[in-house]
N, C-alpha and C positions, 0 to 999 in steps of 0.2 A: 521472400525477405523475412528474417527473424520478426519476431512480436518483442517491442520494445518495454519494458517494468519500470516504473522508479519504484525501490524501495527503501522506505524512510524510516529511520530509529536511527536514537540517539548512542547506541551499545554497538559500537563496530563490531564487535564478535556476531550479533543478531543479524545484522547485513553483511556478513559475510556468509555466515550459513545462508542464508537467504539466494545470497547471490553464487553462492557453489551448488547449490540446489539446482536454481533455475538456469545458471547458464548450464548443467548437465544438462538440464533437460529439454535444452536447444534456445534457449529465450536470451535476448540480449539486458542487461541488467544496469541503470544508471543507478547511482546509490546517492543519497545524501543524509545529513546530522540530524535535521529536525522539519522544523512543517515549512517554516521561513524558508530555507533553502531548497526545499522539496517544492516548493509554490515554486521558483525563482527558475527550477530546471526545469518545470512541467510548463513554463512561459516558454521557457527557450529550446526544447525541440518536442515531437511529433511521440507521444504514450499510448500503447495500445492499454497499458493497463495500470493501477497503482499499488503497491502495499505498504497500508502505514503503520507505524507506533502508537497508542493513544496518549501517553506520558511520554513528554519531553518539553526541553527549554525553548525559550525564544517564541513557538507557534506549536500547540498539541497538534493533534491527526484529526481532533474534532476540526479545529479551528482552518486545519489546512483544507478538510475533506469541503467545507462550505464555500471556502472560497476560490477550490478549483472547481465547484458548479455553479458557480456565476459567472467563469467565462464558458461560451459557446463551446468550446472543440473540447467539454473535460462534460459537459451533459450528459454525455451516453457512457463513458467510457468509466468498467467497472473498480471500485475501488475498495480492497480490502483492508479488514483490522485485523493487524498482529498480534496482540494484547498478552498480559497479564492479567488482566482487566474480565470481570465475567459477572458482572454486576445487570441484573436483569435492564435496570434503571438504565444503565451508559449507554446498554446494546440498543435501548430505544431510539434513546437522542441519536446515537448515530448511526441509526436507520433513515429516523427524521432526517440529520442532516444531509442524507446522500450515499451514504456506504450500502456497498453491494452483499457483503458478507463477514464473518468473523470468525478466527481463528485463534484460538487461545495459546498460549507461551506456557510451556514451549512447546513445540509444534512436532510433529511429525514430520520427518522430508517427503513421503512418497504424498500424505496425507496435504502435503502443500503443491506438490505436482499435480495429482488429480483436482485439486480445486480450481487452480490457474485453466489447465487444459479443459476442466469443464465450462466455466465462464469464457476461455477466448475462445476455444471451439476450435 
């Protein structure tokens, strides 16, 4: 069975490369606008993994990243940052808050495959 992604950003061109990326590289890819709606899909089905936005409307990637590890089934399950963002400061907090790793914008495709495949295994 594929390995399931939500990935979350506000910039549909951002998750679309995202999601052209990783569906080549075999992974099934649910996409949403921002953290709100990114919480709301990771309620309603089964993630093997996350990549978020850190800037965005409605719920940041911080605010999302905290409150998918206060439920049970989002504990282990790794969650990366997308960013723009390379502020020694932000990468803390959102290590503090949960985040498995960090990826600066804009990204490399293969350099986004081997980090996926390394973390799901």
């Amino acid at each position: 069975m594929k390995k399931r992604i939500l990935a979350v950003d506000d910039s549909p061109s951002v998750r679309q490369m995202v999601k052209l990326t990783l569906t080549g590289a075999g992974y099934d890819i649910v996409e949403a606008g921002d953290g709100a709606e990114g919480l709301s899909k990771a309620k309603a089905t089964t993630l093997d993994m996350v990549v978020t936005d850190l800037n965005m409307p409605v719920m940041n990637g911080l605010g999302l990243i905290r409150e998918l590890r206060k439920l049970p089934a989002y504990r282990g399950v790794p969650i990366l940052f997308l960013t723009t963002e390379s502020d020694p400061e932000m990468k803390k907090q959102a290590k503090a808050a949960g985040a498995t790793g960090w990826i600066t914008k804009p990204f490399q495709q293969d350099q986004l495959v081997a980090i996926v495949k390394k973390v799901l295994g």
